[in-house]
C-alpha positions as CSV (number, residue, x, y, z in Angstrom):
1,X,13.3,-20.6,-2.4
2,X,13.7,-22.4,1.0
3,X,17.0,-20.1,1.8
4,X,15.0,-16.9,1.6
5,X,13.5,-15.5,3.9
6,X,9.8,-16.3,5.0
7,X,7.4,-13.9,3.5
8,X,5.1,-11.2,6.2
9,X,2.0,-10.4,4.1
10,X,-0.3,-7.9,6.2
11,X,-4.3,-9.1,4.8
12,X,-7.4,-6.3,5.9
13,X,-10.8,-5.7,5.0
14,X,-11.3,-2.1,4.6
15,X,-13.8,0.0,4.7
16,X,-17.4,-1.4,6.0
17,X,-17.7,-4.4,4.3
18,X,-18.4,-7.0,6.0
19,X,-17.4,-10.3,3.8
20,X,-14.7,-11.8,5.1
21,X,-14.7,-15.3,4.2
22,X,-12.7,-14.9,1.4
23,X,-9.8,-13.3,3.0
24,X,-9.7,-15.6,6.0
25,X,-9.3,-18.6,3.4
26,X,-6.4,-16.4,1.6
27,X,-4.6,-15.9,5.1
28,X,-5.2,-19.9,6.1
29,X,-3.8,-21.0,2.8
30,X,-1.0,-17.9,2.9
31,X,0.1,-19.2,6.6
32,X,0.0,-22.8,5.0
33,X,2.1,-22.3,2.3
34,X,4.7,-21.7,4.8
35,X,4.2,-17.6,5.1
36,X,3.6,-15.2,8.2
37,X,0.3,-13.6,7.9
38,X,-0.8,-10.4,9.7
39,X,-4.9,-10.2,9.4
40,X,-6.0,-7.5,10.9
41,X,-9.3,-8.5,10.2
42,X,-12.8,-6.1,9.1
43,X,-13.4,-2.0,9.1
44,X,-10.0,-1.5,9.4
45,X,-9.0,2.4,7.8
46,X,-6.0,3.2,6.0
47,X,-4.0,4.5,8.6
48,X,-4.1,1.5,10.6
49,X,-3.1,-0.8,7.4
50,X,0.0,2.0,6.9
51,X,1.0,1.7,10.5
52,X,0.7,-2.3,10.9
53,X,2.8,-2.5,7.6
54,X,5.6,0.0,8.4
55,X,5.7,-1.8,11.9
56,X,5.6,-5.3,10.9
57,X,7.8,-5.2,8.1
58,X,5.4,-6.8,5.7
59,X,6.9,-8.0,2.3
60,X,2.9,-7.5,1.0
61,X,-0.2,-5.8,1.8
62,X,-3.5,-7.5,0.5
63,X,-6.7,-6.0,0.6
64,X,-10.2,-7.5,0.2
65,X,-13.0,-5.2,-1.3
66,X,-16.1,-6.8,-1.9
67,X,-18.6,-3.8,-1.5
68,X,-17.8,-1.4,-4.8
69,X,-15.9,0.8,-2.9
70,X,-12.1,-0.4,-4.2
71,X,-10.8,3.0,-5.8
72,X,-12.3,5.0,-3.3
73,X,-10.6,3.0,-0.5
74,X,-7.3,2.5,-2.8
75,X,-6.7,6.1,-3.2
76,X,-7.1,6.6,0.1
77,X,-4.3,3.9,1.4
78,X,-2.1,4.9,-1.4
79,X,-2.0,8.8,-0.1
80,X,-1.1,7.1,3.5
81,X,1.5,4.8,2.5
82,X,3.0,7.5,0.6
83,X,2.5,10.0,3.9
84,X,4.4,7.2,5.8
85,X,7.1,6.6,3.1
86,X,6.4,3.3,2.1
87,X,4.5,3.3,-1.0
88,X,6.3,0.9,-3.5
89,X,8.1,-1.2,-1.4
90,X,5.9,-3.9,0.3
91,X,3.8,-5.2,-2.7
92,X,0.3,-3.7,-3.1
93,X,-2.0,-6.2,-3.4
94,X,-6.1,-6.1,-4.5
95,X,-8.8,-9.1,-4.2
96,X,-12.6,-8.9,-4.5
97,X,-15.1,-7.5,-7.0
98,X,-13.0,-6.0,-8.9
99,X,-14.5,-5.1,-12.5
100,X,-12.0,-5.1,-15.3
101,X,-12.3,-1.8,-16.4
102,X,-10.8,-0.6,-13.2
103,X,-7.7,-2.6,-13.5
104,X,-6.1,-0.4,-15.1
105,X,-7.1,2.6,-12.7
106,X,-5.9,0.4,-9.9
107,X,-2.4,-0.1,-11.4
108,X,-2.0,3.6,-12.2
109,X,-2.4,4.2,-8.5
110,X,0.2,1.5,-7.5
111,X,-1.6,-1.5,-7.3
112,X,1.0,-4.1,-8.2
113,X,-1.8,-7.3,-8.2
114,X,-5.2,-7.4,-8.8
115,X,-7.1,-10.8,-8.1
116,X,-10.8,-11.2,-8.6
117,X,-13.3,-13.0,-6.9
118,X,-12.6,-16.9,-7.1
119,X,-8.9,-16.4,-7.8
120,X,-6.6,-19.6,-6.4
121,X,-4.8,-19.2,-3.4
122,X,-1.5,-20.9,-5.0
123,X,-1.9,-18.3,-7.9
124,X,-1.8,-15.2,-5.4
125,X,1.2,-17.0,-3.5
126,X,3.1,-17.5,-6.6
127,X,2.7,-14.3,-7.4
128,X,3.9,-12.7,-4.0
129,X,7.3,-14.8,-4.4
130,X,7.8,-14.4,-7.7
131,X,7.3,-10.2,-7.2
132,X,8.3,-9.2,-3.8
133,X,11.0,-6.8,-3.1
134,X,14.3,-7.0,-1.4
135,X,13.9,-5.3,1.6
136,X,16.7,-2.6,2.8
């Protein structure tokens, strides 16, 4: 893959959770495997997510719930990133507490990748190359 072109994930924390350890790991090992990483770090809403990823171009957006609130907050950025016209084309990507029984819920509403607490950063890059779409 070293002729195509660097992957731009866009990483956030929405909501008000506060636990971003996880997520700052993901974006070091991300930038370390060679991608650019946009982290726009904790609180962030869905709007701003939208905006950063319709600006920046991102070939992912990866989100980091760790308070319960992940459909709530998923609904939420889907409706945006439809508003904005981008739904389906950078990858939607999930990480944090995730129970099972919501995966499928989460898929349903878009969510291309879900990846529980103490998932491997090489597993969530591999999955980002191996899935992401060609760009127009």
């Amino acid at each position: 893959m070293a002729d195509s072109p660097v992957c731009r994930v866009l990483l956030a924390k929405m909501g008000l959770d506060g636990h971003d350890r996880g997520v700052k790991v993901l974006a070091r090992g991300l930038r370390d495997a060679g991608m650019e990483v946009v982290y726009l770090g904790m609180r962030v809403t869905p709007e701003e997510v939208a905006a950063v990823a319709l600006q920046e171009g991102v070939d992912a957006i990866g989100i980091s719930v760790l308070s319960g609130a992940h459909l709530r907050l998923t609904r939420r950025l889907v409706a945006v990133l439809q508003t904005q016209g981008i739904m389906g084309e950078p990858l939607l990507l999930l990480g944090g507490t995730i129970p099972d029984g919501d995966v499928e819920s989460l898929r349903q509403l878009g969510v291309d990748g879900v990846f529980p607490v103490g998932t491997m950063v090489p597993e969530i890059e591999r999955f980002i190359r191996e899935n992401r779409r060609e760009r127009p």
